[in-house]
VEXMIKOL-428913 format. One record per residue (C-alpha): residue number from 0; x, y, z. Coordinates in pm, 1 decimal. Example, Ala and Ser with C-alpha at 12.3 -4.5 7.8 and 13.67 -1.06 7.14 Angstrom:
BEGIN
R   num         px         py         pz
R     0     1230.0     -450.0      780.0
R     1     1367.0     -106.0      714.0
//
This chain:
BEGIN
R   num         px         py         pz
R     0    -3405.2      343.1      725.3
R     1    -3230.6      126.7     1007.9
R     2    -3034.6     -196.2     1028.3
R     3    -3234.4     -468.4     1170.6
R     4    -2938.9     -696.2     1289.6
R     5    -2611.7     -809.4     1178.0
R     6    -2382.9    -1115.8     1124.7
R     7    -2010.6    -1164.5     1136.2
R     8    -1822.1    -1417.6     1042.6
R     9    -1422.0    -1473.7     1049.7
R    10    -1427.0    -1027.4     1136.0
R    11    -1157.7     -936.4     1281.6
R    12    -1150.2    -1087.5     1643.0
R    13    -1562.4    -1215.6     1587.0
R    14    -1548.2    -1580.6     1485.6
R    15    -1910.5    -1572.7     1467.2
R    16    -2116.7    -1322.7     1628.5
R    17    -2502.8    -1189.9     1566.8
R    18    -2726.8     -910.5     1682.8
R    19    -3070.8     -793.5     1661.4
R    20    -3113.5     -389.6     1687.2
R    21    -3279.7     -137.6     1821.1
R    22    -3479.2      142.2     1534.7
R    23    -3324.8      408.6     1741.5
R    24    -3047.2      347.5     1957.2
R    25    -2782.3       63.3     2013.4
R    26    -2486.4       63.8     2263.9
R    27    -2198.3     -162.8     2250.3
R    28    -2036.9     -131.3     2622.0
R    29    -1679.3     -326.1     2741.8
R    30    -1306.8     -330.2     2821.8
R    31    -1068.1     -160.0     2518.5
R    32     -986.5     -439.9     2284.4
R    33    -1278.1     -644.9     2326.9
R    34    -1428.1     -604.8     1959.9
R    35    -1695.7     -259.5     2018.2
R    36    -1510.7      -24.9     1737.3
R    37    -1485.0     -386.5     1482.6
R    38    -1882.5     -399.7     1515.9
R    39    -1930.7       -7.7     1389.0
R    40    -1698.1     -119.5     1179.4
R    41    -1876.9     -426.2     1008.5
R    42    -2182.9     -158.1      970.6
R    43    -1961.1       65.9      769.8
R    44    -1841.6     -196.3      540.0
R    45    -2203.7     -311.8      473.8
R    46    -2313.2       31.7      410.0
R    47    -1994.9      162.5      193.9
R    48    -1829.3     -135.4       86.5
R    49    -1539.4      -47.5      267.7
R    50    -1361.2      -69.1      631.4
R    51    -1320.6      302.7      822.7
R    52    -1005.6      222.5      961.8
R    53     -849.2      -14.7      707.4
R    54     -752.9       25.6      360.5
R    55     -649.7     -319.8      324.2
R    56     -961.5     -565.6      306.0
R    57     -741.9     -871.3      409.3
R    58     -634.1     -736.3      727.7
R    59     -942.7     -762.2      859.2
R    60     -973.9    -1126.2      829.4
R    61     -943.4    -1317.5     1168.2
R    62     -573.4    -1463.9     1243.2
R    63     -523.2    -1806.2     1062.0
R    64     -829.7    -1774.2      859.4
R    65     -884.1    -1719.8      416.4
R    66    -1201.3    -1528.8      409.3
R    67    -1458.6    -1271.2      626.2
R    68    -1829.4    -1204.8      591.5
R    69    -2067.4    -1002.5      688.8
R    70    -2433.4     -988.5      658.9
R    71    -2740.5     -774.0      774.2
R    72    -3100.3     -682.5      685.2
R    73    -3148.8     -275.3      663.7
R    74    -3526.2     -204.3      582.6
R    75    -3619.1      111.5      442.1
R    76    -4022.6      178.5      452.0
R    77    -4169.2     -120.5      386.0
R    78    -3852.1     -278.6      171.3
R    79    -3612.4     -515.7      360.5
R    80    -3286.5     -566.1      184.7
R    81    -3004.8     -880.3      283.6
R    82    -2663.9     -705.3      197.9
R    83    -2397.5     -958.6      205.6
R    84    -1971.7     -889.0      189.7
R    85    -1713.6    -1148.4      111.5
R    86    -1425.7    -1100.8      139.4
R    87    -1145.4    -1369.2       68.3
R    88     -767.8    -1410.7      -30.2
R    89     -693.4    -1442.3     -378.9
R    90    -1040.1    -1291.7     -480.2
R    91    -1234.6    -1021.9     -555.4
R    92    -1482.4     -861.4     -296.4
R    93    -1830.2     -896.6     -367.8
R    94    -2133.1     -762.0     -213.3
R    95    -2497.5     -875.2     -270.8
R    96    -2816.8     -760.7     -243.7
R    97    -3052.6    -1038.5     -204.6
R    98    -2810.5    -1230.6     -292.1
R    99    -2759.5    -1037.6     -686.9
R   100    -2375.3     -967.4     -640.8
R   101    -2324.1     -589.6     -781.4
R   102    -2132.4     -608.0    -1112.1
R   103    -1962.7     -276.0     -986.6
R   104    -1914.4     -205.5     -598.7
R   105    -1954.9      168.9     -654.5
R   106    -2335.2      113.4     -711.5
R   107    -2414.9       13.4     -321.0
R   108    -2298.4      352.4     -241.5
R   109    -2575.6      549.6     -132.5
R   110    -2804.7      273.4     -123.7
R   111    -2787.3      243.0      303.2
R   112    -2569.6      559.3      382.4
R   113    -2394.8      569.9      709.7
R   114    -2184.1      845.7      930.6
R   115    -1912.1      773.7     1123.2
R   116    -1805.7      957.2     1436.0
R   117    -1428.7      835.6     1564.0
R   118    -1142.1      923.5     1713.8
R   119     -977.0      894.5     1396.6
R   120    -1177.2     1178.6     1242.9
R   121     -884.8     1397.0     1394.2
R   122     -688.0     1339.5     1099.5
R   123     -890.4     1602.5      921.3
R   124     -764.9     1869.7     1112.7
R   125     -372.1     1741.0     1152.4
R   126     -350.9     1612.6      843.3
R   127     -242.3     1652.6      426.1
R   128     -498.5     1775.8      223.6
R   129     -615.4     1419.2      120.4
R   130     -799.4     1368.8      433.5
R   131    -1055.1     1638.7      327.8
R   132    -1067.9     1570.3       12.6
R   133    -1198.6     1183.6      105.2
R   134    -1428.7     1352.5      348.1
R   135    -1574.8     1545.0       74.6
R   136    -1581.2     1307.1     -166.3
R   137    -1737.2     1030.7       50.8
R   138    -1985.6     1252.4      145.9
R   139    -2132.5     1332.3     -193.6
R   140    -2068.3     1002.8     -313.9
R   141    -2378.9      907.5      -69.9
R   142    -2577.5     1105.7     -227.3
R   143    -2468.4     1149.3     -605.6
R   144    -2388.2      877.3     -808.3
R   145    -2265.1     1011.6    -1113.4
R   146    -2008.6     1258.5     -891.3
R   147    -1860.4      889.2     -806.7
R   148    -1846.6      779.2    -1157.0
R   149    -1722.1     1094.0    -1254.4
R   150    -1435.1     1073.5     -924.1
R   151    -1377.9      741.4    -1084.8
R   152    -1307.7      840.3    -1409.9
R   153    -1108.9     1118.6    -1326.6
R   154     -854.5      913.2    -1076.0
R   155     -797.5      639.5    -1322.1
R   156     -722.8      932.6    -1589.5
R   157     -470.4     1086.6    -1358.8
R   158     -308.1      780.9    -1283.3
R   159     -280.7      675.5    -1630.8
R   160     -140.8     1056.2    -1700.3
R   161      109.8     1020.4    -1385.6
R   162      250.5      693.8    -1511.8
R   163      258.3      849.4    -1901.9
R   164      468.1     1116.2    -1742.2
R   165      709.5      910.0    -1595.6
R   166      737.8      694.3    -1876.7
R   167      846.7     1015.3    -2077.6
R   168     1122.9     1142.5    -1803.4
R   169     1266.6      784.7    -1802.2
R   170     1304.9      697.0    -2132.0
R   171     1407.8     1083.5    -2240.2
R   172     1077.8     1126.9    -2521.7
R   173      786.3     1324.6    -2521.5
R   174      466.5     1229.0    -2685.8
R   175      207.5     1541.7    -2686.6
R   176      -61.9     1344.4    -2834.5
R   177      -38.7     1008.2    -2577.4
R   178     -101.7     1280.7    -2316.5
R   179     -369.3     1449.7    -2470.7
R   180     -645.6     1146.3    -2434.7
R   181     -579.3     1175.5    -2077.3
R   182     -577.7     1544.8    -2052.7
R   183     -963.1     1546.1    -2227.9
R   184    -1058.3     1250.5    -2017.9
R   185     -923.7     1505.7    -1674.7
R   186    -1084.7     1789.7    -1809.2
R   187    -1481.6     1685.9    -1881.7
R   188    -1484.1     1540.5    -1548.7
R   189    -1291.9     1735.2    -1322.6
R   190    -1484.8     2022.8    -1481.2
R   191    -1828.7     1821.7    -1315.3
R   192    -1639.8     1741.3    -1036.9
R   193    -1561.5     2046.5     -938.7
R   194    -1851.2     2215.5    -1009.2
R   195    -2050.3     1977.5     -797.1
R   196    -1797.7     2002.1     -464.5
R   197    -1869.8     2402.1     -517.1
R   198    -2207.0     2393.4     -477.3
R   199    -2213.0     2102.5     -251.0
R   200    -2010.9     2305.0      -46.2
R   201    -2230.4     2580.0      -37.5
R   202    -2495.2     2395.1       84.1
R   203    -2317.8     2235.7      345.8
R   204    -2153.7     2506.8      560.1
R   205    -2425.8     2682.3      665.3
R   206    -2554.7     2347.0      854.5
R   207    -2226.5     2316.9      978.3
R   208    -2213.4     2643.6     1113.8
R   209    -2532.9     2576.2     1311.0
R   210    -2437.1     2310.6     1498.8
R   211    -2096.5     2442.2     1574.5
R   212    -2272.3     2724.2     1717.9
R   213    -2505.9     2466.0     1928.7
R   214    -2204.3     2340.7     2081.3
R   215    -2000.2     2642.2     2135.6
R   216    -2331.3     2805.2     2247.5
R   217    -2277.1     3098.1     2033.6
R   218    -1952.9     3174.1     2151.8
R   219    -1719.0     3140.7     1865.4
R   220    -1706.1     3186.5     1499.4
R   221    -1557.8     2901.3     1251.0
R   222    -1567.3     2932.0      861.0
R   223    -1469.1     2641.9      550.0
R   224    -1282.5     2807.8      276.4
R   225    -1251.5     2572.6        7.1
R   226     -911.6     2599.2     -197.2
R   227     -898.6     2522.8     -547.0
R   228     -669.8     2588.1     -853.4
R   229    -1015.8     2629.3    -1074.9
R   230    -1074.9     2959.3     -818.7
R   231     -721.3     3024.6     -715.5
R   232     -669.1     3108.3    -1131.2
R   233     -960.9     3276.0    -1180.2
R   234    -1107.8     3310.8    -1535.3
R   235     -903.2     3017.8    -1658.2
R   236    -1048.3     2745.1    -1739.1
R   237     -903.6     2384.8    -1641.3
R   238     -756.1     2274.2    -2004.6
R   239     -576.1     2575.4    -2023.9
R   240     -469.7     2529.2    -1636.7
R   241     -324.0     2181.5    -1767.2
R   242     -163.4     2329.0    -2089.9
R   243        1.2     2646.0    -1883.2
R   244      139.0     2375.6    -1618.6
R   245      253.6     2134.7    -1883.7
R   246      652.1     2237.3    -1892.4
R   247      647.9     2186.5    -1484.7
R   248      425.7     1861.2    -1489.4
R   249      722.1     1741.4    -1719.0
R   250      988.6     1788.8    -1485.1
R   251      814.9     1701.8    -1197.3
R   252      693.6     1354.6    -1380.6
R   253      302.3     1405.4    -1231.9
R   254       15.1     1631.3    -1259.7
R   255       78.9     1935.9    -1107.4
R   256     -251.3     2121.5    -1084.1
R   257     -623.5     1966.5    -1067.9
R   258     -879.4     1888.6     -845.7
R   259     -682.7     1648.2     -714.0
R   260     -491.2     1908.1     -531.1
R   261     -843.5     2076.4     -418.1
R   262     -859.0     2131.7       21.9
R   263    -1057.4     2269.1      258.7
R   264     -912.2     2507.1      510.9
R   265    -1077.0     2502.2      835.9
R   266    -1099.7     2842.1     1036.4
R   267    -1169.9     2966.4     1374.6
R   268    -1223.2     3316.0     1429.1
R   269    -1054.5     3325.5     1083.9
R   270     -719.6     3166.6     1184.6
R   271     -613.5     2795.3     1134.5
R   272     -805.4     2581.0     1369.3
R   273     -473.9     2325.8     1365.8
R   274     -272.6     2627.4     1489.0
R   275     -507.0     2789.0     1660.1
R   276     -740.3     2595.6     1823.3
R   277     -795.9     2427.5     2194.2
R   278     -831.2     2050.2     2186.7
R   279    -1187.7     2123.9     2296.8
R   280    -1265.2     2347.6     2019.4
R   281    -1128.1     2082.2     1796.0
R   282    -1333.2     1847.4     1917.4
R   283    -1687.7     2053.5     1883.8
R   284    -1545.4     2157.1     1466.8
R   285    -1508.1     1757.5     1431.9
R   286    -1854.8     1661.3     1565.1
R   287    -2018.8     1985.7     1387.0
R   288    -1864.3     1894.6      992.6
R   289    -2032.2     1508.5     1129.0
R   290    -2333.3     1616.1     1229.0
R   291    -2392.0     1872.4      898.7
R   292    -2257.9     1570.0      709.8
R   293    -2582.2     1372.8      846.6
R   294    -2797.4     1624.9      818.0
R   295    -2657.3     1699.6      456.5
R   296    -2721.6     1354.7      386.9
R   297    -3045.9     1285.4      476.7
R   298    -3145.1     1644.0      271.9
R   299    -3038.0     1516.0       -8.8
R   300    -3115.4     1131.6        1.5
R   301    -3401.9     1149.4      170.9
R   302    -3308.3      882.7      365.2
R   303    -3202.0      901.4      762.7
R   304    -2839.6      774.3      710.1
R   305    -2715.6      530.1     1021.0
R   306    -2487.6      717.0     1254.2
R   307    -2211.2      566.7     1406.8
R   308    -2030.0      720.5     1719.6
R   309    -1736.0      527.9     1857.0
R   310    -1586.8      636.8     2193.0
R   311    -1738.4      902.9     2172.5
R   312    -1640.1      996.2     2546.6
R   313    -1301.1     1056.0     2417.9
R   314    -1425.2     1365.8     2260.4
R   315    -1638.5     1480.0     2449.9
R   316    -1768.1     1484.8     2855.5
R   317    -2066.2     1302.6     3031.1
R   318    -2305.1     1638.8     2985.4
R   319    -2168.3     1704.4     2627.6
R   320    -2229.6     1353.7     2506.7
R   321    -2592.7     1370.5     2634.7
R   322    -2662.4     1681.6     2477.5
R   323    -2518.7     1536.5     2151.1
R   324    -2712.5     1204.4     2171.3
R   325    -3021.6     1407.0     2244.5
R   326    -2950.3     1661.2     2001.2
R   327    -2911.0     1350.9     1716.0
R   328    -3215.4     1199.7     1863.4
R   329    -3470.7     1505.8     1825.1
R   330    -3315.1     1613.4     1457.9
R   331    -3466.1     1283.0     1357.4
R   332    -3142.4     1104.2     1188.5
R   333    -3255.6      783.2     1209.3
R   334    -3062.8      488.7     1366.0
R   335    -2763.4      556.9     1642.5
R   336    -2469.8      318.5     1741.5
R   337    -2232.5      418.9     2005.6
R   338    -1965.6      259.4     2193.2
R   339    -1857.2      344.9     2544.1
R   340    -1637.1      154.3     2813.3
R   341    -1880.3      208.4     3090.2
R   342    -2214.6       46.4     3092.4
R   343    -2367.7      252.4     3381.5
R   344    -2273.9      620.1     3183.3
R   345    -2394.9      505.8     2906.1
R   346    -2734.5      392.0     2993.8
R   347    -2764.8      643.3     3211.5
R   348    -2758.3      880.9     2920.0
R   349    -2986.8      683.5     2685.3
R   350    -3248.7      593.4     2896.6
R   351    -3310.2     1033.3     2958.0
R   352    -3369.4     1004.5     2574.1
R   353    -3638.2      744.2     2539.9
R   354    -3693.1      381.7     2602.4
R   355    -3621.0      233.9     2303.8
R   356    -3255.8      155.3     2284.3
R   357    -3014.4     -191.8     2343.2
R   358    -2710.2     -215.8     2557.3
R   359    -2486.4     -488.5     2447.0
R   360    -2216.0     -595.0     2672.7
R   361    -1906.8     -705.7     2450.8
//
């Protein structure tokens, strides 16, 4: 699977803008600020329906215009798919596929599935819990579609339970009965939910592990624990988690225990890599839970998901960057995109790797 080329429109600081691609490898080159991390960008969107560094869709809109789109042709075997975006103020997003808008944006996911490499990525390892959980959840979303409907369910649920809570604390009454629809609606699918992170999880580390030990050429030893109330009380199941919790959920006006509290704790040589670890280290956990993730990916969808890698010379150096590329490039992944400031370094690196490749100059 690879994107063909690409069409912006109103994105960000890209009036208009179009590009044909490479199968294999594509290089956006040029000063800071010129537009290279907005292009990855657009690719994310039309892969997961959603910006990597934005949670608002209107932001990205270009100064003193009412709308954005994007479109591009990804072909997978002999299929060639136009995905189109929209995005406007005052209405909804919609996405098509040859041009049929999805009645439910949740159903592209999975359809073209992308990684993303970025400087950004840090906030796994500084960061609250919710940062891993996303990572998680985005990551089997790609390659599960009923753990998304069932992620779905569960967060409107809790937010319906959250707000019943309040409601109750505010207006001094308590309704045991109101609470128990949400309560069955948590339990059947945070059950699934976490169930499927579990074994998800299981599956995952060990490819994680390898390339972590590529890059720290055997050096070091790393570990994921994951950290979950339906473990942490073990031989209680999650209803009766909710019903023992109840009195504090009460006072505290929100859910108190769930799998929306679940985390992963990432260790090197079993401490705290936050605490513990160099900025290099850092760096080579970052690009190893990326790399698994594509390799994860692909497993499971069969598919070789797109990989994006934006300044990625801000993780890592010249050598380690052509290792990597080379490394991503033999595994088979499928389609790369990088960014880089320097034009020269960067096709220096991708021409050792093969001939087919695009520089663009932004």
């Amino acid at each position: 699977m690879y994107l063909k080329n690409l069409r912006l429109f109103n994105f960000k600081n890209f009036k208009q803008k179009q590009f044909s691609f490479s199968e294999k490898i594509n290089c956006f080159v040029g000063d800071n600020g010129v537009g290279k991390t907005n292009v990855l960008d657009a690719i994310h969107y039309l892969s997961l329906t959603k910006s990597y560094l934005n949670h608002s869709d209107l932001n990205n809109i270009s100064f003193g215009e009412s709308l954005f789109s994007l479109e591009g042709n990804f072909i997978d075997k002999d299929n060639e798919d136009t995905i189109k975006l929209l995005v406007s103020f005052g209405q909804k997003k919609i996405i098509k596929r040859n041009n049929k808008a999805y009645e439910k944006l949740s159903d592209h996911i999975g359809k073209y599935p992308c990684v993303m490499i970025s400087p950004y990525d840090h906030n796994l390892i500084t960061e609250g819990s919710e940062f891993r959980r996303k990572f998680i959840d985005g990551m089997i979303s790609q390659v599960n579609t009923e753990y998304l409907h069932f992620l779905l369910r569960y967060q409107k649920a809790l937010t319906q339970r959250n707000a019943l809570l309040k409601l109750f604390i505010s207006n001094n009454f308590f309704d045991s009965l109101s609470l128990e629809i949400y309560d069955a609606e948590l339990i059947e699918n945070g059950t699934k939910i976490y169930q499927i992170r579990r074994e998800f999880i299981e599956n995952y580390f060990p490819k994680f592990a390898q390339f972590y030990y590529i890059l720290s050429q055997g050096k070091e030893m790393v570990d994921i624990q994951y950290v979950t109330d339906m473990e942490e009380m073990q031989g209680i199941d999650f209803e009766t988690i909710l019903k023992m919790n109840l009195s504090k959920d009460r006072v505290a006006a929100y859910t108190t225990k769930g799998i929306h509290k679940d985390d992963l704790i990432f260790n090197l040589f079993k401490y705290p890599i936050k605490r513990f670890g160099s900025q290099g280290q850092q760096k080579s956990f970052l690009i190893s839970l990326k790399l698994a993730q594509l390799q994860t990916i692909k497993e499971f969808s069969k598919k070789n998901p797109v990989l994006l890698m934006d300044d990625i010379f801000d993780k890592l150096d010249e050598r380690r960057v052509a290792q990597l590329v080379k490394l991503v490039h033999e595994e088979e992944f499928g389609q790369i995109f990088l960014s880089d400031t320097h034009q020269e370094r960067t096709e220096k690196i991708v021409k050792q790797i093969g001939p087919n490749y695009q520089v663009f100059g932004l």
